[in-house]
Residue, then its C-alpha position, 0 to 999 in steps of 0.5 A: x811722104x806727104x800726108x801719111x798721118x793722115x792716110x793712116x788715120x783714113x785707112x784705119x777707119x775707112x770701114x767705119x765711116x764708110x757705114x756711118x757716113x755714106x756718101x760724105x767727104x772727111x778732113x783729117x789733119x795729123x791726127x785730127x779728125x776735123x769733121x765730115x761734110x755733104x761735098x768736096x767743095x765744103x770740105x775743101x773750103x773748110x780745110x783752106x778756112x783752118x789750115x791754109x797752104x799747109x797740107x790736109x786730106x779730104x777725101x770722100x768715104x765712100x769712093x774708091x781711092x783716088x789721090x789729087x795732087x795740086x803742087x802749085x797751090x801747095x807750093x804757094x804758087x798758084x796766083x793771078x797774074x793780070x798781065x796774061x789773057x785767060 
């Protein structure tokens, strides 16, 4: 399953983070704890900055699991096509 390194890494330090870091967004990458940041925008930004297309978790620390999925930027998909109105 997609990201499940990075579910484990999340879950076993929810708790933690949760105290030392309320309120902030985590990026995790395998393993990597890649750093915790004040919105989901930065987070977001910083993880497509580092790891492009390839899969990351950014995730807030204190909110109740939500899960986002976007399988069109995921899948290299999503594009602008100018030939279509908005």
């Amino acid at each position: 399953m997609a990201l499940d390194q990075e579910k484990s890494v999340f879950d076993e330090h929810r708790e933690e983070w949760h105290q030392q870091y309320p309120g902030k967004f985590v990026v995790i990458k395998g393993d990597e704890v890649v750093g915790f940041f004040d919105t989901l925008d930065l987070a977001l930004s910083e993880g497509a900055k580092r790891f492009g297309l390839t899969p990351f978790m950014a995730r807030s620390v204190s909110e109740p699991d939500q899960e986002v999925s976007i399988p069109a930027m995921a899948l290299g998909v999503l594009r602008a096509d100018p030939t279509y109105a908005v």
